[in-house]
N, C-alpha and C positions, 0 to 999 in steps of 0.2 A: 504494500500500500504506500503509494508516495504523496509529499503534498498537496501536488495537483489533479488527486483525486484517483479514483477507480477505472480501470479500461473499462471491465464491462458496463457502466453506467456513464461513459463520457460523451458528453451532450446530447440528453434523453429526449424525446417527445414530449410535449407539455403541453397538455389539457388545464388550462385555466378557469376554476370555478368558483364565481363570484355570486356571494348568498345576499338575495336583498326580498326586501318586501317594505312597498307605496314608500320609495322613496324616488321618486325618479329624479330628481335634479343633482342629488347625491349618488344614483349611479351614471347618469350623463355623463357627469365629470370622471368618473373611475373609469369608463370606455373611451375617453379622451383620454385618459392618462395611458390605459392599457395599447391605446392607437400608435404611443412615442414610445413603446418599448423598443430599445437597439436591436433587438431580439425576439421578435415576433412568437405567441404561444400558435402550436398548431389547432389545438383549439381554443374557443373562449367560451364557456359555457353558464347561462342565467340561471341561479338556481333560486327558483322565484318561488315563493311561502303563500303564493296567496294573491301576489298587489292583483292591482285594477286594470285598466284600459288604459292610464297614463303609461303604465309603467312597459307594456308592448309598445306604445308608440314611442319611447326613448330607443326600445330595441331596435326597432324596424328601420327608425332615423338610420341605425349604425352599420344597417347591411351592406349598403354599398362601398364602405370601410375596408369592414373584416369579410366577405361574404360569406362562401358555404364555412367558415371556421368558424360563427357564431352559430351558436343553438340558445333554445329558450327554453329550459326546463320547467313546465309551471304544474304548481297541482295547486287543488282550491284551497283557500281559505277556511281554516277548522282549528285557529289558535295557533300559537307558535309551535310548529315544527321545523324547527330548523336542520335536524336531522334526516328526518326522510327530504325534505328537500334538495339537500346534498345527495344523498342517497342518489336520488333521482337521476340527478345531474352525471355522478359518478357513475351510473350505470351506461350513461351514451359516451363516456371517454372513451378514446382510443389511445390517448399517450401515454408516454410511457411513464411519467410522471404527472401525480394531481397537487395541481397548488392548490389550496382552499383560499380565498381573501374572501371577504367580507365587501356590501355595494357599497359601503362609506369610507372606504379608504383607497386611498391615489396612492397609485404605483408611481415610486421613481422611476424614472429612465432603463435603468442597468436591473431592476427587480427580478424579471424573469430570464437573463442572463446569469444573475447572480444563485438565483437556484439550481438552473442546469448543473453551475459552477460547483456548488456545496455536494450536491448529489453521489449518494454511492450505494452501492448495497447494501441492505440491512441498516440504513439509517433513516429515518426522518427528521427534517428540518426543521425548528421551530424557531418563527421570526417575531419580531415582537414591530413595537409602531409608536410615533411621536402622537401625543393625543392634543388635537386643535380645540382653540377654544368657541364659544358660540360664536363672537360676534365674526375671528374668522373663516368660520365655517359661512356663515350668512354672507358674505363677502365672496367666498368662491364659490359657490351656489349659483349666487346673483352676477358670475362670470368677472367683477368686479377685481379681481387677482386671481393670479396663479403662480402656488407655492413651489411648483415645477423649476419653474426659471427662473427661481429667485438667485440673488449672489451671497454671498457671506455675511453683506451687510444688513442686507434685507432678512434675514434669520435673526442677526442681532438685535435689530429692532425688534421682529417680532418677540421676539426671547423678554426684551425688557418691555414689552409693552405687555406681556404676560397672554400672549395668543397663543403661545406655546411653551411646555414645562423643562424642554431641555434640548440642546441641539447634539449630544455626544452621539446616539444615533445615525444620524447622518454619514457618520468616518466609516471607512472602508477598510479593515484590516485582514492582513493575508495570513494563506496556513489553513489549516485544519485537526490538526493534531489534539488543539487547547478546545477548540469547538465539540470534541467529542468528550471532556473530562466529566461531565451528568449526564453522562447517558440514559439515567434509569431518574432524572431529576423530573417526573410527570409536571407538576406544576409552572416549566415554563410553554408549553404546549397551547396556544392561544388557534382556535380558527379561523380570527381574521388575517393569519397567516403562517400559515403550514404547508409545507411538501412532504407528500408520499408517494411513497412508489403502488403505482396499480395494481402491481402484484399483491406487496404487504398489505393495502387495502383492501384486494379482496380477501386475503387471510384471514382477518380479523373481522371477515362480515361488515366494513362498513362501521356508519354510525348505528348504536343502539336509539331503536326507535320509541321503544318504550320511556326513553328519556324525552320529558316534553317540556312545552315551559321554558322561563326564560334558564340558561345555566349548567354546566358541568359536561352538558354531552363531548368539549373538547378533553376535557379531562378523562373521561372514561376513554373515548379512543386512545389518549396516550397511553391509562395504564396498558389497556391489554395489547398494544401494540410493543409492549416492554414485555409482558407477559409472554408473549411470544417470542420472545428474542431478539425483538429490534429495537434500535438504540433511538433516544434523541441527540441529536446534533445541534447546537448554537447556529440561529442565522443571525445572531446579534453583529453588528458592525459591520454589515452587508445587505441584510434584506430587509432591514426599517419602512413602513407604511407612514403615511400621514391618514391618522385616523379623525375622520370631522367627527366634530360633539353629534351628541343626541340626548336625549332626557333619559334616563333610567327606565329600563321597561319592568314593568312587573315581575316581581320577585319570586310568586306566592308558592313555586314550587321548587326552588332552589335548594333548602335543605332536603327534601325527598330525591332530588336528582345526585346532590353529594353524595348522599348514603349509598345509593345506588354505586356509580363511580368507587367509592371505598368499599365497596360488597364484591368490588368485580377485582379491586387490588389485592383485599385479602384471600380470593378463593381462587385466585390466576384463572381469572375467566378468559378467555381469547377471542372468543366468536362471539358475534352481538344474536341476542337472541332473536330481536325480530333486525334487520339490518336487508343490506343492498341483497340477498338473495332472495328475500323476499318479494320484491320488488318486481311483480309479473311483467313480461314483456310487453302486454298489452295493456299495463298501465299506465296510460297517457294521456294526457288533459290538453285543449287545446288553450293559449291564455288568453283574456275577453281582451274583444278588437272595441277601437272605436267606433260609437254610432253615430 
């Protein structure tokens, strides 16, 4: 194994899937950022919970873009499922690699570059995100700026004007050796920005679906995907998101989804009980057009 990663995983396919629901101004901007990737994913995939007819029309804007490499993953509206959602979505990949991000956060430039880059066998990535504050979220929404093309200085400012909590994120350091020292650390494992290999996803079944509500379903995929044998790897100092604010969503089943998560670490559960093999072939939902 050398620094510059694994031959058999060196520059993998990438299936890009981006979890959103009724926010379409906040994924607009995440399909414009995903547009300036150096490194185009082979696919880009919507894993849409539910939204409206707004949020098809942001898609459809972006076909002439990405074309056949965008899909729209939608199932109805029936509470936060953010799990089968992905699900969903994971089920039409064909790369070789799944990024998970989240529709509220903008990819740098180099993002899906920089995961190819980290990638190896038996590992998944887990990137963590600079979190924006309301009023500049409402700002880049309203296309008002773009933190994209910002310079050093422009961060500074934001930095002191307290729109954002910290800019060390942003640096780019090499290696991978130090990246895998918690490998079995479940807790930095976030879904608004993970790589996995499709393989080890479908090992582990996917997201557990019986995980509903807001909360923990990324944490359960990490443990049993450590349960299984595979590592997490640091995208810390390479794969940073700018995550835009949102209000707190509903809490009310978050400690029944930990326990769960902690049920599945302490019993080395691997396979999701209801998860992506569930997921019948001919369950598929068209998502509402405009009238």
């Amino acid at each position: 194994m050398s620094e510059s990663g694994v031959t058999a995983m060196t520059m993998p396919t990438v299936s890009l899937i981006i979890t959103t629901y009724n926010r379409p101004a906040a994924l607009d901007r995440v399909l414009a950022s995903v547009a300036r990737q150096t490194s185009l994913p082979e696919q880009v995939i919507i894993a849409d919970d539910g939204s409206d007819a707004k949020t098809t029309a942001v898609v459809n804007r972006w076909r002439p873009t990405f074309g056949d490499r965008l899909l729209h993953a939608w199932q109805p509206d029936d509470g936060f499922r953010a799990g089968a959602a992905r699900n969903r979505a994971a089920r039409d990949a064909t790369g070789d690699l799944l990024v998970f991000i989240d529709g509220d956060c903008l990819l740098r430039p180099r993002l899906v570059a920089e995961h190819r880059r980290l990638a190896e066998p038996g590992c998944a990535v887990a990137g963590n995100r600079i979190l924006l504050s309301p009023l500049l979220t409402e700002r880049i929404e309203r296309g008002e700026t773009d933190p994209l093309a910002w310079q050093p200085g422009d961060w500074l400012r934001a930095l002191r004007a307290g729109d954002v909590g910290r800019l060390s994120p942003l640096l780019t350091l090499p290696g991978h050796a130090w990246r895998r020292l918690r490998g079995r650390h479940w807790l930095q494992a976030r879904t608004c920005n993970l790589a996995v290999s499709r393989t080890d996803f479908e090992r582990v079944n996917g997201f557990e679906e019986h995980i509903s509500g807001w909360g923990f379903e990324d944490l359960d995929l990490a443990i049993r995907l450590i349960n299984a044998g595979i590592r997490l790897k640091s995208g810390r100092f390479a794969t940073a998101v700018l995550h835009l604010w949102h209000r707190e969503r509903p809490r009310d089943d978050a400690e029944q989804n930990r326990q769960r998560a902690l049920a599945a670490r302490r019993n080395g559960v691997i396979a999701a009980d209801l998860g992506l093999r569930q997921r019948a072939a001919d369950d598929r939902y068209d998502p509402p057009c405009e009238r």
